[in-house]
C-alpha positions as CSV (number, residue, x, y, z in Angstrom):
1,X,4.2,4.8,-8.6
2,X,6.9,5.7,-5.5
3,X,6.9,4.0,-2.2
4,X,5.0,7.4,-0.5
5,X,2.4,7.1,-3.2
6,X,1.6,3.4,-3.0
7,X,1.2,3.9,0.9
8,X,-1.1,6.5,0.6
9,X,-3.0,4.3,-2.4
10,X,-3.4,1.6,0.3
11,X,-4.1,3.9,3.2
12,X,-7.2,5.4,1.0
13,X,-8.1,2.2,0.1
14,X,-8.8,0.6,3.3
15,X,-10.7,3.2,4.8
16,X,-13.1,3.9,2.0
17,X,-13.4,0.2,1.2
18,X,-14.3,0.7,-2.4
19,X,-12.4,-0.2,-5.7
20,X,-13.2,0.2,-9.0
21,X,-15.5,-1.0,-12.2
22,X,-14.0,-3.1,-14.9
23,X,-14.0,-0.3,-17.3
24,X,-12.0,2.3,-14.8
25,X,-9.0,-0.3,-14.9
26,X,-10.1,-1.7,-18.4
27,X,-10.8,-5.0,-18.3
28,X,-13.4,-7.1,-19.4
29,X,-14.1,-9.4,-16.5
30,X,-18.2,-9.0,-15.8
31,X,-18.6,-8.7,-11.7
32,X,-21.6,-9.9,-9.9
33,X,-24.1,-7.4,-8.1
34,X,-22.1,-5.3,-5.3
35,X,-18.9,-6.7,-6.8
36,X,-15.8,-4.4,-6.5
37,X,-12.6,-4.6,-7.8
38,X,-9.2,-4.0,-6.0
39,X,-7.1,-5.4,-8.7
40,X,-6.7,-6.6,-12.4
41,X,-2.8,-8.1,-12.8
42,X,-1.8,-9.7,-16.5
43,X,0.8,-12.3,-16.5
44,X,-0.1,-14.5,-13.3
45,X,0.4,-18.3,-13.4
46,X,-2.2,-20.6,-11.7
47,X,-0.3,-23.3,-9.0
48,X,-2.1,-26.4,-8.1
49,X,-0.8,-29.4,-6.2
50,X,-0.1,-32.7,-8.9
51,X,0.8,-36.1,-8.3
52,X,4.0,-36.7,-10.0
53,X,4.4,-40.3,-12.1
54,X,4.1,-43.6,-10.5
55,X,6.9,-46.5,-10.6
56,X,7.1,-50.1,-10.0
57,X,9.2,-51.6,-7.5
58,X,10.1,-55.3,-6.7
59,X,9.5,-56.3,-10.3
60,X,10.9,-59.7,-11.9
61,X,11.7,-60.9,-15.0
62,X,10.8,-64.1,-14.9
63,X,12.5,-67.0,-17.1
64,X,11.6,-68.8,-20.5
65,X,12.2,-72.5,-21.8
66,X,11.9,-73.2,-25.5
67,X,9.1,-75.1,-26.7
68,X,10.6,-75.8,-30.6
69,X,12.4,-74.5,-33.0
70,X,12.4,-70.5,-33.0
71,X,9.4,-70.2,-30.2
72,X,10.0,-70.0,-26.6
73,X,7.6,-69.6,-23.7
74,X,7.9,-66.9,-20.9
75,X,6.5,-67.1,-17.0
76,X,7.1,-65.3,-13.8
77,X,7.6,-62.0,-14.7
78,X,5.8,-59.6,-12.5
79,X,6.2,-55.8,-12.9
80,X,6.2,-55.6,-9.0
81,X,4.1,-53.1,-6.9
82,X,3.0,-49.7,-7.7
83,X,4.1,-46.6,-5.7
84,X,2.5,-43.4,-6.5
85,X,4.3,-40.4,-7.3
86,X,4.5,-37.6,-4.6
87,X,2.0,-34.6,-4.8
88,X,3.7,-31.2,-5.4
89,X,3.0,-28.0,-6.5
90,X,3.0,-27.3,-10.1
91,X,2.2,-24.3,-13.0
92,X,-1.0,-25.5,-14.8
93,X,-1.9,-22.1,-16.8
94,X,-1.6,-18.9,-17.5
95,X,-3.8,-15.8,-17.6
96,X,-4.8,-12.4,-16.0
97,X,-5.9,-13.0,-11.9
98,X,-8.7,-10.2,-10.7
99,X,-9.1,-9.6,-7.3
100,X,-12.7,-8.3,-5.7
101,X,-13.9,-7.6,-2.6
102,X,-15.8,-10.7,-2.7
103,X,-13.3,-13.3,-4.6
104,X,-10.6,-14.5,-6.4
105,X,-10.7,-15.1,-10.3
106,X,-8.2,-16.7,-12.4
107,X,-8.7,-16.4,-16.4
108,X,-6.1,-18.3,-18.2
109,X,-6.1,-20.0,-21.9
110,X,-6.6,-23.9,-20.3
111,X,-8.8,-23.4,-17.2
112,X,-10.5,-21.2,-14.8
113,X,-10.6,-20.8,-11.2
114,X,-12.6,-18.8,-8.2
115,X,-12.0,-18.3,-4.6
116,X,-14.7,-17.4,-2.5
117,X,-13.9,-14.8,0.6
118,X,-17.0,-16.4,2.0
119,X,-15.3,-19.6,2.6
120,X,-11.6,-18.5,2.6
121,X,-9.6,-19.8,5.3
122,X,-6.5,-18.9,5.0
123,X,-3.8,-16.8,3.1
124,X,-0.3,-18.1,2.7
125,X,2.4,-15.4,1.1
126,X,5.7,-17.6,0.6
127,X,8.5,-14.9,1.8
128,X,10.9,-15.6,-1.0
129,X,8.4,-16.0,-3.8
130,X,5.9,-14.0,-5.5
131,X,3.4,-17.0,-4.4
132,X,0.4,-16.5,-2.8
133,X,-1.8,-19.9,-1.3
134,X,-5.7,-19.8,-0.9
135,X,-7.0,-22.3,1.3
136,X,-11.0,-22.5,0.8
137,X,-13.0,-24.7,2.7
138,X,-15.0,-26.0,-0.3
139,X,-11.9,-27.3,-1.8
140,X,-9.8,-30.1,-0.2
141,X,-5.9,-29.3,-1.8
142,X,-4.7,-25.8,-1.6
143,X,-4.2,-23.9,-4.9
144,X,-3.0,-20.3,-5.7
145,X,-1.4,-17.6,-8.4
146,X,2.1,-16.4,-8.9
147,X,2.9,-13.0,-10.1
148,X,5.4,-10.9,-11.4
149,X,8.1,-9.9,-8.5
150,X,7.4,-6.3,-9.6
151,X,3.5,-6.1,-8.9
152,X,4.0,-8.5,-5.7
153,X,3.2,-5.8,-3.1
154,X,-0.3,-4.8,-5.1
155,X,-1.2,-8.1,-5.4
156,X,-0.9,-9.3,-1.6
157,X,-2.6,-6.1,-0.5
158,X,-5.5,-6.8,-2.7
159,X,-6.0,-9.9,-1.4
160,X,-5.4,-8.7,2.3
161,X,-7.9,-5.8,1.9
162,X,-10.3,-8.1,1.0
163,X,-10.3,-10.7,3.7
164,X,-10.6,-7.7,5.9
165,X,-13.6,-6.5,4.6
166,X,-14.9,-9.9,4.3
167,X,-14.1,-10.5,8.0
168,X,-15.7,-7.0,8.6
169,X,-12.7,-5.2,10.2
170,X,-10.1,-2.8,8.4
171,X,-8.4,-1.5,11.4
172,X,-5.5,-4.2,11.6
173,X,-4.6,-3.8,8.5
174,X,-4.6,0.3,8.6
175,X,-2.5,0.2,11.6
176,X,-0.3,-2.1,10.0
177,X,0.1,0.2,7.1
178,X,0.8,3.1,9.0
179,X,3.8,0.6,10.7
180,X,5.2,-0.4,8.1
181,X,5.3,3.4,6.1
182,X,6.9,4.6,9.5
183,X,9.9,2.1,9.8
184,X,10.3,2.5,5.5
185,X,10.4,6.1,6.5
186,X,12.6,5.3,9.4
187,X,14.7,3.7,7.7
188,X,15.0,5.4,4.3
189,X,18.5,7.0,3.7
190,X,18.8,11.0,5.1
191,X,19.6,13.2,2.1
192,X,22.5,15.4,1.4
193,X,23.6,17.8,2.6
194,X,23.0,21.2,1.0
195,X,26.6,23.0,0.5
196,X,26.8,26.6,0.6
197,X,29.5,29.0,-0.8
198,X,30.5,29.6,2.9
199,X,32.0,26.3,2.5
200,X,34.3,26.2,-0.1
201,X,38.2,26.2,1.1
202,X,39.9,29.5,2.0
203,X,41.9,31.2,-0.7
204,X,44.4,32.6,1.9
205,X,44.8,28.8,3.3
206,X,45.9,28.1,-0.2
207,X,48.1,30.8,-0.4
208,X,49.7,29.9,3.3
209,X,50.5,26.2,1.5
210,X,52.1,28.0,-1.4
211,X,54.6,30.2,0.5
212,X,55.4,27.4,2.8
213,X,56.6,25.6,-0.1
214,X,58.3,28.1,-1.6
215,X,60.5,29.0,2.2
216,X,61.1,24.8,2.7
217,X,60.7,23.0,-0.4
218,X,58.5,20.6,-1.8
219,X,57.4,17.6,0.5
220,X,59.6,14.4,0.0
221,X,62.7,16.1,-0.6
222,X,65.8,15.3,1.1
223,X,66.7,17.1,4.2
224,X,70.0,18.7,3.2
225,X,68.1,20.0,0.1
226,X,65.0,21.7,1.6
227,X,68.2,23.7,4.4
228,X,69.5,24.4,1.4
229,X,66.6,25.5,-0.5
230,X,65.4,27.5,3.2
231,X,68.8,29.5,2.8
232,X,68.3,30.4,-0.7
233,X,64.7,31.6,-0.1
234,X,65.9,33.6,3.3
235,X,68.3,35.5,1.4
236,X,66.2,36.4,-1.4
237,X,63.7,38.0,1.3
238,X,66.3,39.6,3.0
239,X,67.6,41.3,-0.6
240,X,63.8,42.3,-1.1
241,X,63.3,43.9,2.3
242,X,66.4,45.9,2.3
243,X,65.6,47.2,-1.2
244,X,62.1,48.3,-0.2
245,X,63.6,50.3,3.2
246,X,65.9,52.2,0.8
247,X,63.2,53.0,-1.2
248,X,61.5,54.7,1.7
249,X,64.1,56.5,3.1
250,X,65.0,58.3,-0.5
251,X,62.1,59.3,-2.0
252,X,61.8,60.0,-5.8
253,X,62.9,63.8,-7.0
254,X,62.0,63.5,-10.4
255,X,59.0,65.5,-11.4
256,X,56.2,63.2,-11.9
257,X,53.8,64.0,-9.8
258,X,53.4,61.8,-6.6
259,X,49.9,59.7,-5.6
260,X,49.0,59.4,-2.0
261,X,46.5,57.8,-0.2
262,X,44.1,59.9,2.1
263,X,41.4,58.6,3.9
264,X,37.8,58.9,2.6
265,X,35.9,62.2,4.3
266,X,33.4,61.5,6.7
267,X,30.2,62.2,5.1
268,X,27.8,64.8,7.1
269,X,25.0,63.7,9.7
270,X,21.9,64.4,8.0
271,X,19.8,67.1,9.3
272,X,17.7,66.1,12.3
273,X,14.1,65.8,11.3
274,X,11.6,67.7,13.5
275,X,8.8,64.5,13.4
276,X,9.0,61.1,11.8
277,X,6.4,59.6,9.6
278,X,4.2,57.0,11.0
279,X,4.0,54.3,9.5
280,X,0.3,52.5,9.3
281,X,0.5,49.0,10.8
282,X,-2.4,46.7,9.9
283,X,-4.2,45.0,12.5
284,X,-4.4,41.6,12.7
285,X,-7.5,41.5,15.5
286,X,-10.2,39.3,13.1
287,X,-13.7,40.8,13.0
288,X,-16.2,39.7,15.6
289,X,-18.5,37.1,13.2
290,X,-22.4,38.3,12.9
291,X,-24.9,36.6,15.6
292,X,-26.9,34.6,13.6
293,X,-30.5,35.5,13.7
294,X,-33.9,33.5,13.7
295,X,-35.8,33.3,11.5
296,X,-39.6,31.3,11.5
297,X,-37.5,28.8,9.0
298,X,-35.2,27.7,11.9
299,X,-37.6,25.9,13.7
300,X,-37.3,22.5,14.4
301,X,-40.8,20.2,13.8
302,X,-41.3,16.5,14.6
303,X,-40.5,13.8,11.1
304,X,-43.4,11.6,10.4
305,X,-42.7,8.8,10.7
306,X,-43.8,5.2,9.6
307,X,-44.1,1.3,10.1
308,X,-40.9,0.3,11.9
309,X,-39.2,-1.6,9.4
310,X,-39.4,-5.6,9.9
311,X,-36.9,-7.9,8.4
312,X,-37.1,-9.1,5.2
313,X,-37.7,-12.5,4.5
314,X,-34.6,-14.7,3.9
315,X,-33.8,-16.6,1.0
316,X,-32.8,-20.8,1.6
317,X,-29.0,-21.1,1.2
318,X,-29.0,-25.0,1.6
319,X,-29.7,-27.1,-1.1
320,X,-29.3,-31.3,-2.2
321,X,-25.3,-31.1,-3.1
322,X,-24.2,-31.9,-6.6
323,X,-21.6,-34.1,-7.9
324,X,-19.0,-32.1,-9.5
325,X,-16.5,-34.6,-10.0
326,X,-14.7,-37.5,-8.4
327,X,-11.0,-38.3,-7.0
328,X,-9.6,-41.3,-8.4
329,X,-7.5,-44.3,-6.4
330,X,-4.2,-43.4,-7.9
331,X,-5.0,-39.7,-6.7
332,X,-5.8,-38.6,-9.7
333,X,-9.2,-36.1,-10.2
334,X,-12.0,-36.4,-13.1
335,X,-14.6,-34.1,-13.6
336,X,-16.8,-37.1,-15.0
337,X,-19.5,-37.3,-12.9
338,X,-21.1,-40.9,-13.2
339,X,-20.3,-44.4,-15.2
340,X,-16.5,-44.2,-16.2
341,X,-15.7,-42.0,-13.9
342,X,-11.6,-42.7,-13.2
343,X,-11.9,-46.0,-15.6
344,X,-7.8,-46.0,-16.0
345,X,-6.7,-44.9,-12.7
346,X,-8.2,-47.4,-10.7
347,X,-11.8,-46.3,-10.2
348,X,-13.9,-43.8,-8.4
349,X,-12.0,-43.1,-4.4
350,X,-14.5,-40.7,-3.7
351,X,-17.2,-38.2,-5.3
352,X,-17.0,-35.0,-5.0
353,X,-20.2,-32.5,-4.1
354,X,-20.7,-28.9,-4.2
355,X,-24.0,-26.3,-3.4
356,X,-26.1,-25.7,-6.2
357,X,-25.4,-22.6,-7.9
358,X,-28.4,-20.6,-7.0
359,X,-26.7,-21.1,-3.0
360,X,-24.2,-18.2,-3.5
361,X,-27.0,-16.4,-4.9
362,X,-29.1,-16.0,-3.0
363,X,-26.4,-15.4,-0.2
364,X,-25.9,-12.3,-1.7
365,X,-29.5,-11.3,-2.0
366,X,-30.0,-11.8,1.5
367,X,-26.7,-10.3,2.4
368,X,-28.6,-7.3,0.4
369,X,-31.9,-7.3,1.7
370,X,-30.4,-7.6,5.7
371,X,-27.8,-4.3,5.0
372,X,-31.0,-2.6,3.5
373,X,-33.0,-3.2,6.8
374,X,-30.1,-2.1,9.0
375,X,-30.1,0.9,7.5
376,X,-33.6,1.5,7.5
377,X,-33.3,0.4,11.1
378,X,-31.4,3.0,11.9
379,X,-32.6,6.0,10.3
380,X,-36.0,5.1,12.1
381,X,-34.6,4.7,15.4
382,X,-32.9,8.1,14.6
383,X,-36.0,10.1,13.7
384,X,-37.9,8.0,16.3
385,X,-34.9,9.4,19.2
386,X,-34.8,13.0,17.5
387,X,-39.6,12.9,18.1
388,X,-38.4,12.0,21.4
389,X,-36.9,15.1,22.1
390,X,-38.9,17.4,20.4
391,X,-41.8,16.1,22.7
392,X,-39.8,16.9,25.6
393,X,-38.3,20.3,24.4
394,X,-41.1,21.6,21.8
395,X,-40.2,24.5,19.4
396,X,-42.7,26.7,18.6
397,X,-41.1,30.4,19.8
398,X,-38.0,31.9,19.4
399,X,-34.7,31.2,20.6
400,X,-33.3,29.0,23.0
401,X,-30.6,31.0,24.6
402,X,-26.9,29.2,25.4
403,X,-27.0,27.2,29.0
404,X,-31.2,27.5,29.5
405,X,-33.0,24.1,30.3
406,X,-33.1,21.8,27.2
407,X,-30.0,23.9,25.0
408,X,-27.8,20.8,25.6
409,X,-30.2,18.2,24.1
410,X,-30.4,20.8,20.9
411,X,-26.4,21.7,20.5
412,X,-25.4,18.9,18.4
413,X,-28.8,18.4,16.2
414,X,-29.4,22.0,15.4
415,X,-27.7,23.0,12.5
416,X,-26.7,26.9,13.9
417,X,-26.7,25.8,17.2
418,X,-30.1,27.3,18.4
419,X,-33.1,24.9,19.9
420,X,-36.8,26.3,20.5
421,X,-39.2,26.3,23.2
422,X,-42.3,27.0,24.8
């Protein structure tokens, strides 16, 4: 797509909000309930930080003294202390990357990875790479995709989008659309312009160059030969003119018949009519519309209304953590989760927890259930406000005419703009 067609792709997207199934896009990823997608993008690469190799510094090699023929014996070597190698980020897999309106997914053939908008904390785009960084709050080293330079732009805004809706505000990031496709449109390059046939060169300019040349010579002759070449040319013009006075003065005698030249006739003035024929101009004044009418139909009764909705019962979204894993003393992780754990990099430095997995769950049941009640809540409170008002302005007669007691109350709910009374 152009750049005017991917602005107005992301300009529809953030107001509506909504993306599309796996099948519109065809993929097979499986979404959760309410689940969205802005985004499927094929050959991403997953980045994670890893702790380069280890060395030993300050080692010895000790000395030997021989003990008999052939055997010798060896002390005070020492291999010297360890230093770990620095952490840095590295390509660990490849795979597609799908991006919802509630998370991050990365499929590839070794691993798999998710990002939860719930807990995101930060985006970081590296300006010179097709990197993005997620920082997550249930994950202690930072982690992210690459992508192809090409699909860089969708990519970003995908993950944008959806940390605005997360954060439950699109307007930032509309306005900064609409900034950024006025200085692209600012700054794109003004066509050409359109050349007409009124701007092609002159024939008779042309034709002055010509006979200029032919009285003075070509340019970058030498001076004595374009006065020489002037003379020549003036007396050729001279032998011309004089030839064509003679002419004039002695006309041919010879019998041929001779052609002149005579001005065309003046055609005759048409004769004056007595009356000229109107012409039927059609009027442009539009039609006054019909007043509408009333009809028994039209009038307005009080909705029934029931219970006021209460609000549903939450779901618990704490529960006893569970040991995922552990990060070993050389910095190292294991996904082991008890005896052995990190047995050859120099034990267990600390376990590592997460939520059960019925926690996210039911966060998005009860993220459910509440939008459910709000709008519940408010339809009520809207029928409840619209009973209100019929009690105060009752309709049970004909019309209520424009500017009467009550029409004001009726202008914006009444669907042809007449209210009832009394």
């Amino acid at each position: 797509m152009n750049d005017d067609q991917l602005f107005d792709w992301m300009l529809s997207t953030a107001r509506s909000g909504s993306g599309f199934r796996p099948e519109q896009v065809g993929s097979n990823f499986v979404p959760k309930r309410g689940e969205s997608l802005f985004g499927v993008f094929n050959g991403c690469k997953l980045i994670e930080v890893k702790r380069g190799a280890g060395t030993y510094h300050g080692g010895s090699s000790g000395f030997s003294f021989r003990l008999s023929r052939g055997i010798r014996y060896h002390v005070g070597g020492s291999r010297g202390t360890f230093v770990q190698g620095s952490e840095e980020l590295r390509i660990t897999d490849e795979g597609q990357a799908v991006v919802s309106n509630k998370r991050v997914v990365f499929q590839g053939g070794l691993n798999s990875r998710e990002w939860a908008f719930g807990k995101l904390i930060g985006l970081q785009h590296d300006p010179s790479r097709p990197i993005t960084l997620i920082h997550v709050s249930n994950r202690q080293k930072v982690s992210g995709i690459a992508y192809p330079p090409d699909q860089a732009p969708q990519v970003r805004y995908a993950f944008e989008l959806a940390a605005a809706i997360e954060a439950g505000d699109t307007r930032p990031l509309i306005a900064s659309i609409q900034a950024e496709r006025a200085e692209h449109a600012r700054l794109r390059p003004a066509p050409p312009a359109v050349v007409s046939a009124a701007d092609a060169p002159s024939k008779m300019a042309g034709l002055g160059t010509g006979l200029k040349t032919l009285m003075t010579g070509r340019p970058g002759q030498s001076r004595g030969r374009r006065v020489f070449h002037t003379a020549i040319a003036g007396g050729i013009a001279l032998l011309l003119v004089n030839a064509g006075i003679g002419a004039m003065a002695h006309p041919s005698t010879s019998g041929q018949p001779q052609a002149y030249l005579s001005a065309p006739a003046t055609p005759p003035a048409p004769p004056p009519s007595s009356s000229p024929t109107p012409v039927a101009v059609p009027s442009t004044t539009p039609s006054p519309s019909p007043t509408p009418t009333v009809t028994p139909d039209d009038k307005i009764e009080k909705v029934k209304l029931g219970p006021r909705p209460t609000p549903p019962k939450l779901l618990p979204t704490h529960g006893t953590p569970v040991r995922v894993g552990a990060t070993c003393r050389d910095g190292s992780s294991s996904d082991a989760t008890g005896r052995g754990a990190c047995s050859w990099h120099g034990g267990v430095r600390e376990w590592l927890y997460e939520q059960p997995y019925w926690v996210e769950e039911n966060k998005e049941k009860n993220a459910a259930r509440t939008k459910k009640y709000k709008s519940a809540l408010k339809t009520w409170n809207a029928q409840s406000e619209r009973n209100l008002l019929l009690t105060k302005y009752p309709c049970s007669k004909g019309p209520y005419p424009k500017g009467s007691r009550g029409y004001a109350s009726w202008r914006d709910t009444n669907h042809n703009g007449i209210a009832c009374d009394r």
